[in-house]
Structures are given as C-alpha cells and as structure tokens.
N, C-alpha and C positions, 0 to 999 in steps of 0.2 A: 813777421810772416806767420800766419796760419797754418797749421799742418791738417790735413784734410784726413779723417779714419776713411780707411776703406773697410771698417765693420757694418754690417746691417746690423739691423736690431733683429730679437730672436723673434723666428718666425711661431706660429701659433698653428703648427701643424695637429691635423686633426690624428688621432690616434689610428691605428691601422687593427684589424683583426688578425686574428693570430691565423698564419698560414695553414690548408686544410689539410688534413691527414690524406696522405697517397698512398698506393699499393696495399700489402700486406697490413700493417698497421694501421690506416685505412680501415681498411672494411673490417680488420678484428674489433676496432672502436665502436664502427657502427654496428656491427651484430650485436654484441654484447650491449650495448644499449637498447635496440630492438627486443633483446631477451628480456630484459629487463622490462620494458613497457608492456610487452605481452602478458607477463606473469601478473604484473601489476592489475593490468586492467584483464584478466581469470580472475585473479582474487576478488578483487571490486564485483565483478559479473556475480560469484557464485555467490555470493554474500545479499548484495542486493537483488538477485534474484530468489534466495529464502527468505527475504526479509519481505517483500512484496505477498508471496505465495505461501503465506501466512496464517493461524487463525481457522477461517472456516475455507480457505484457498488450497490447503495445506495437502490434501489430494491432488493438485494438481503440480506441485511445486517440482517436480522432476521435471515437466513439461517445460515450466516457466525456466527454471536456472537453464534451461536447456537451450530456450529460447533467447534470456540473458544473454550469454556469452555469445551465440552466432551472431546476432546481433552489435555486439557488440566489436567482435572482430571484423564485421561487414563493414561497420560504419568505421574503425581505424583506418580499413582498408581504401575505401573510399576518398577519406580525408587526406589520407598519405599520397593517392595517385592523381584526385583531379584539385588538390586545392595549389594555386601560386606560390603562396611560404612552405619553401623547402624542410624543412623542420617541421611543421605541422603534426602535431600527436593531439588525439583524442580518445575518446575513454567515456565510460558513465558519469553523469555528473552528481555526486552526493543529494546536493538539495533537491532537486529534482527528484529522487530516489525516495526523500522521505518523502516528500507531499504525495508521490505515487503510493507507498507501501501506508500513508494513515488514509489514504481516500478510496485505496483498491477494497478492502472489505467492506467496507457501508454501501460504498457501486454493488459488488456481488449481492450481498443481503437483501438490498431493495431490486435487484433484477430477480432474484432468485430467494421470496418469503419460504421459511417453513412452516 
C-alpha cells in the first residue's frame, strides 16, 4: 500500500516589500530624507549655477545661481506633486550642466562682440 504525502512542494512566493513606516517614525524618515535631497540638490544648484555664469558671464552670476536654485526647487517641486511614482526626486542633471556651462560663453560672445 502507497502512502500518499500530504506535503506540497515549496511554493515560489514572490518577496514582499518591507512594510511602510507609519506615524511618528514615518514622517521623521521621510523629512529627513526630504532634508537631505534639498541640500543635495542647493549644493548641485549653487555649483552649477557658477560654473555656467562663468568667464565673461561672471557679472551676471548672482543672477544666474539665483536662478539656479529656484529653478531648481520649482522643478522637484513639480516632479514631487504631479508625477505617478511616489518616490520620484529630481534635481539638476550634471551632464546637461557641462554641455550648458562649455556652450553658454561662446552663445554670449557671438550675441554680444567686443
């Protein structure tokens, strides 16, 4: 006589994400990462905005870092409230940054001969 397992085989369960931080702990998580992206992307802004407003720009670079950063916080801003992905963070993006700051003086130079 056969004796019949009543074992299944292991199931191939898909992993699970770790459960989301609630209350207090919660939101000190989430601030403090908020802080942190802020700061990140200041630094990036005030960096990339001297390095753009450069050169023979270099009178205008208060303007520009100035511009920089609102900018920049406009557009987190943006990204944070109307895109789908919850998480979504944005910020200046480096390469972009050089191609603008080697091709912003040669634009000024030929709009503006001495």
């Amino acid at each position: 006589m056969t004796h019949a397992s009543n074992s299944s085989p292991p199931s191939k369960a898909t992993p699970r994400p770790p459960p989301a931080r609630q209350g207090v702990a919660g939101a000190a998580h989430d601030a403090s990462a908020g802080l942190i992206l802020a700061f990140v992307t200041f630094a990036y802004s005030l960096g990339f905005g001297a390095l753009v407003f450069s050169g023979r720009l270099a009178p205008f670079a208060e303007a520009g870092v100035t511009a920089a950063v609102l900018s920049a916080g406009v557009a987190t801003l943006v990204l944070a409230t109307a895109s789908s992905f919850r998480r979504a963070v944005g910020g200046p993006d480096p390469p972009v940054i050089a191609v603008a700051a080697a091709q912003t003086p040669a634009t000024a130079a030929a709009a503006h001969p001495r």
